[in-house]
C-alpha positions as CSV (number, residue, x, y, z in Angstrom):
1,X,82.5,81.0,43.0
2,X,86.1,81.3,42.0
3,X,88.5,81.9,45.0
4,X,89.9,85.4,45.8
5,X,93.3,85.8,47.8
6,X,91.9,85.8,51.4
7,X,93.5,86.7,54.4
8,X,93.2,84.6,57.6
9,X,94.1,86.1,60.3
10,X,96.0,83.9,63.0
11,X,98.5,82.9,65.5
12,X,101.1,80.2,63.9
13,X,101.6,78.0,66.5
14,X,105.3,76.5,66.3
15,X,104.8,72.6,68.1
16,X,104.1,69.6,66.9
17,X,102.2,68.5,69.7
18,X,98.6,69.4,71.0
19,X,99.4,71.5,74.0
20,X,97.4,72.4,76.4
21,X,97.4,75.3,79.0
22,X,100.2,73.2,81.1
23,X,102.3,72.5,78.6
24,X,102.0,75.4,76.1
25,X,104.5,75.8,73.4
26,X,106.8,78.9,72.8
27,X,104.6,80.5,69.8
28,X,101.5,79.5,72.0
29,X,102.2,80.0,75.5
30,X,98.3,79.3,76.5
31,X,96.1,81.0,79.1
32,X,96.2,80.9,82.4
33,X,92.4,81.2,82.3
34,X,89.6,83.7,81.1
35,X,87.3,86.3,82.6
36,X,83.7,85.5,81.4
37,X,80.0,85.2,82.6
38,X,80.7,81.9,83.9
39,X,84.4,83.0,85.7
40,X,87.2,81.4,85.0
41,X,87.9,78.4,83.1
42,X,91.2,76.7,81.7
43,X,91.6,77.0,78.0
44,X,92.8,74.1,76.4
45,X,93.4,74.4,72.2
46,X,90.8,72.1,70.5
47,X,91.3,68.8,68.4
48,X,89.2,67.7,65.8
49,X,89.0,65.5,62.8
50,X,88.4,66.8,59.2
51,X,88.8,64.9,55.9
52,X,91.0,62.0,57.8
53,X,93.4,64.9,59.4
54,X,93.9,66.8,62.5
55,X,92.8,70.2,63.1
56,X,94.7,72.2,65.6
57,X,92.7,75.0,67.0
58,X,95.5,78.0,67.5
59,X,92.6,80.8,67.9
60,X,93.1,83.1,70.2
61,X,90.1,83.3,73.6
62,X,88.9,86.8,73.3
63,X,90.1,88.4,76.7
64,X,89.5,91.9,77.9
65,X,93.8,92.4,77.4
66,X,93.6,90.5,73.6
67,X,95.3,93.7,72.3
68,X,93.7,95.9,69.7
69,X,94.9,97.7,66.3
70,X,96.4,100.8,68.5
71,X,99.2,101.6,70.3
72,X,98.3,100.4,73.6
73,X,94.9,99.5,73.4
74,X,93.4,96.4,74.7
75,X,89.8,94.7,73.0
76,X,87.9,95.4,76.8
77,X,85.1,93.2,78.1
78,X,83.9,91.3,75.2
79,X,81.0,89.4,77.2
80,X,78.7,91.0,79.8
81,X,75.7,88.8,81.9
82,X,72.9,91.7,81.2
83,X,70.5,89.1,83.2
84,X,71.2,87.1,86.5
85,X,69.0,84.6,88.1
86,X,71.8,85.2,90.6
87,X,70.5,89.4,90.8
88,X,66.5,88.1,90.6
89,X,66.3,87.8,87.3
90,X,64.0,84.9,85.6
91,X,66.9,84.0,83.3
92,X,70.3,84.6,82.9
93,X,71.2,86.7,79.4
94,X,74.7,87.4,78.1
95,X,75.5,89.8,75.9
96,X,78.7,89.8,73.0
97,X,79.7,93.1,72.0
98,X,83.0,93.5,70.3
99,X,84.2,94.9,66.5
100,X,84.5,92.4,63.9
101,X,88.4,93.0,63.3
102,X,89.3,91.8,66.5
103,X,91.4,88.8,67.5
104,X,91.7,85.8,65.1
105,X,89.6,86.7,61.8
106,X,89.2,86.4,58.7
107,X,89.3,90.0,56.5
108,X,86.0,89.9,54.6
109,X,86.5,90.5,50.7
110,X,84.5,94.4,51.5
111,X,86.9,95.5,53.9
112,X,89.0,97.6,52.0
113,X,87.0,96.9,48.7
114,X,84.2,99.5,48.0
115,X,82.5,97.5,44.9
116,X,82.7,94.0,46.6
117,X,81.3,95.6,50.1
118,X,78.3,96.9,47.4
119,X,77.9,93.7,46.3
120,X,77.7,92.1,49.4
121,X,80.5,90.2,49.9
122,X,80.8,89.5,53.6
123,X,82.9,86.3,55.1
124,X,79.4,84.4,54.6
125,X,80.5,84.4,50.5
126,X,83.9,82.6,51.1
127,X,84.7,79.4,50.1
128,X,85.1,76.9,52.8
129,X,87.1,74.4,50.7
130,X,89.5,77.5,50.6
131,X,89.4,78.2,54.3
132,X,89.9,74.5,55.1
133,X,92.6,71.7,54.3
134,X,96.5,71.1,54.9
135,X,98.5,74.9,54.9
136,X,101.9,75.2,54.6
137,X,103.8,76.8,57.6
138,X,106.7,79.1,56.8
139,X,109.4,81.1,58.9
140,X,110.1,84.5,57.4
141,X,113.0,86.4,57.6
142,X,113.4,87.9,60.8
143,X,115.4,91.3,59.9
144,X,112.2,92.6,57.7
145,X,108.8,93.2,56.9
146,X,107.1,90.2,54.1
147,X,108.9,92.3,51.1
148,X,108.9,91.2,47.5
149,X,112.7,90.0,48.1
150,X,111.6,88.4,51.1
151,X,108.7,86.6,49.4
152,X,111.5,85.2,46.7
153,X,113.4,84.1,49.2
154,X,110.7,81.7,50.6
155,X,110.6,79.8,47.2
156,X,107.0,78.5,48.3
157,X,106.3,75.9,45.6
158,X,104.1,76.2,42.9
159,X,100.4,74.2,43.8
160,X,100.4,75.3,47.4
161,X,97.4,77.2,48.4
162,X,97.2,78.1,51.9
163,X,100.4,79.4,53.5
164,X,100.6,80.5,57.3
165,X,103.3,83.0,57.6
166,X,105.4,82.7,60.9
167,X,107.3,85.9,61.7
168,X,109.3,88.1,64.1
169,X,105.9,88.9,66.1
170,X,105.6,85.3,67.2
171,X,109.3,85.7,68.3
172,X,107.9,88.7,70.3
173,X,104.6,87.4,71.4
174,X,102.4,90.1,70.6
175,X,99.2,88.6,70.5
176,X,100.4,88.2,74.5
177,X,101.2,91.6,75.3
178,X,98.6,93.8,76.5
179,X,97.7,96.8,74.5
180,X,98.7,96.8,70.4
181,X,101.9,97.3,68.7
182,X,102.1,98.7,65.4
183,X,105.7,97.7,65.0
184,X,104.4,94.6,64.0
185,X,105.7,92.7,61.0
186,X,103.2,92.4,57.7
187,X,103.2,92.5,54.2
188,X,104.8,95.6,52.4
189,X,102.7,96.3,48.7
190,X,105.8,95.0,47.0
191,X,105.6,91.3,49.0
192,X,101.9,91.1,48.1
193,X,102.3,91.9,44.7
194,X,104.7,89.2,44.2
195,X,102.4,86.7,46.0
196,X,99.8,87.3,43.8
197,X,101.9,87.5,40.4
198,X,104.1,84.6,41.2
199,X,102.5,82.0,43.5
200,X,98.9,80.0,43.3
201,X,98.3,80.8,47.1
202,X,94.7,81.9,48.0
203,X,95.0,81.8,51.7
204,X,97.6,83.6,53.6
205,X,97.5,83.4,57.5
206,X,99.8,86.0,59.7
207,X,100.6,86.2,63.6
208,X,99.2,89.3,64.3
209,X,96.1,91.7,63.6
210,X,96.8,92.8,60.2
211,X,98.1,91.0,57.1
212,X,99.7,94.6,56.2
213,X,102.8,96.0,57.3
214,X,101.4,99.3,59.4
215,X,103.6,101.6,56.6
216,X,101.6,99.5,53.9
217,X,98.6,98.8,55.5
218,X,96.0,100.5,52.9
219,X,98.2,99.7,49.9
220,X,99.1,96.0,50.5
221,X,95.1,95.1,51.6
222,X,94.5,96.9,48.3
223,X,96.6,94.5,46.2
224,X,95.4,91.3,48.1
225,X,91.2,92.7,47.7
226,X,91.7,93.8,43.8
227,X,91.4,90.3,42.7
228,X,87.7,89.7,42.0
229,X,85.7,87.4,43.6
């Protein structure tokens, strides 16, 4: 399966070090705990080995506040206990309930693709040696959106395949902020264009919900989902 240009959705966080909820850093300030089934609990990011390397979990726990892709709105419960031993029941039985485009994600190759959601091209069909390995971490410029211009001005080198774009909304914390905020900063159809004529990247990782700009969001998905799969 060749690889399309995907689009990893993610928080780029901005230490070196492994922090946990203590000692967060400023792009990843940490939780000061989660509401689930089982109450609260600290959240520390995970470490684990892969090919010799470190991997640095910088998901984000899915929280009733994790904001949403509105103005305002926040995800809601995610988990619910439908079953307590606790209430008389036998057993105890969560249920998970949430939409798929929530939080960290990755943007299936059908989500703004008619013939590749035909043809069944859900996350499931990605290629994991894409998805995993070493990623370059930029810092974009902080007056704009991810323009063509602004794109040059990165001169990402030729060979590098996974890129995690740090911008303006990791400055602003908005994956911290309760309810969404479409002044968020994303790629314009111009910066995608050039990514994909100009650059051998097939992974691109943003700080926010969407890898689109909100005034580009249908055009810029489109430029990033026309390459086949």
């Amino acid at each position: 399966m060749a690889a399309a240009h995907l689009v990893l959705l993610l928080l780029v966080a901005g230490s070196h070090g492994f922090p946990t909820v203590a000692e967060a850093s400023e792009a990843h300030p940490g939780y000061a705990g989660t509401d689930t089934c089982e109450g609260p609990a600290e959240v520390r990011m995970g470490i684990e080995e892969y090919g010799g390397g470190r991997i640095v979990d910088i998901t984000h726990a899915y929280q009733p506040d994790l904001p949403a892709f509105a103005s305002g709105e926040v995800t809601g419960p995610v988990v619910r206990l439908k079953e307590s031993m606790a209430n008389g029941s036998l057993y105890n039985l969560s249920e998970l309930r949430m939409e798929c485009h929530r939080g960290t994600h990755v943007d299936a190759p059908g989500h703004i693709n008619q013939d590749h959601f035909a043809a069944g091209l859900d996350v499931d069909t990605l290629d994991l040696e894409v998805l995993n390995g070493p990623a370059l971490l930029v810092d974009t410029p902080r007056n704009t959106n991810i323009t063509a211009k602004a794109m040059e001005s990165l001169r990402i080198p030729k060979g590098v395949r996974r890129v995690l774009f740090r911008t303006l909304n990791t400055d602003r914390k908005l994956m911290w902020k309760k309810g969404g905020d479409l002044s968020y900063v994303g790629f314009t159809e111009d910066g995608a264009q050039w990514l994909v004529d100009n650059t051998d990247i097939k992974l691109i990782g943003v700080d926010y919900l969407s890898v689109a700009a909100y005034s580009d969001l249908i055009s810029a998905h489109v430029v990033f989902f026309r390459i086949p799969v």
